[in-house]
C-alpha positions in Angstrom: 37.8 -13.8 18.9 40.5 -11.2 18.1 40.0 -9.0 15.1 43.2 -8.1 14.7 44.5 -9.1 11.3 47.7 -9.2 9.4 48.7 -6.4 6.5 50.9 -6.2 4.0 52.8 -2.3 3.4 53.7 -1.6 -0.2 56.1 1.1 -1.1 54.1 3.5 -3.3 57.1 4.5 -5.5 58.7 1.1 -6.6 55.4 -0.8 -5.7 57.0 -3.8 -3.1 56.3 -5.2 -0.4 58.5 -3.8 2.5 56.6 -4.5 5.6 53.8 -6.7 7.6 52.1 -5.0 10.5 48.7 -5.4 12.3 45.7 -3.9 11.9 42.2 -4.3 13.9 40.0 -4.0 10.9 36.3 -3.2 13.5 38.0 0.4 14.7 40.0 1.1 11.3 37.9 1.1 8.6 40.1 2.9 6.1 43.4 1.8 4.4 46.9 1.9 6.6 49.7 4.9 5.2 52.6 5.2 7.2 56.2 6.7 6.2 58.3 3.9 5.9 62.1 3.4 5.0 61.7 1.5 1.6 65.0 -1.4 1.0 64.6 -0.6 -2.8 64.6 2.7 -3.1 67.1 3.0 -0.1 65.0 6.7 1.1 61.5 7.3 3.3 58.7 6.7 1.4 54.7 6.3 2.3 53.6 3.0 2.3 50.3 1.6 2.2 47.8 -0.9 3.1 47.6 -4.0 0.1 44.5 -6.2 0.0 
């Protein structure tokens, strides 16, 4: 079985949800950031890992 799951990236200024990615939660233990375009603030922003 897989362990590759489904997350959710929030925009850490206006606080939505932007983007869905995949993550394999056995090799990455700690919460996903990546520097995302964000559609509401219309700039780059970091996004990171929901629950």
């Amino acid at each position: 079985m897989s362990q590759d799951f489904l997350i959710k990236l929030e925009c850490t200024q206006c606080k939505t949800v932007n983007y869905q990615s995949r993550k394999n939660k056995k090799t990455l233990k700690e919460r996903l950031e990546l520097s995302k375009f964000c559609k509401g603030c219309r700039a780059h922003h970091p996004h990171k890992e929901t629950k």
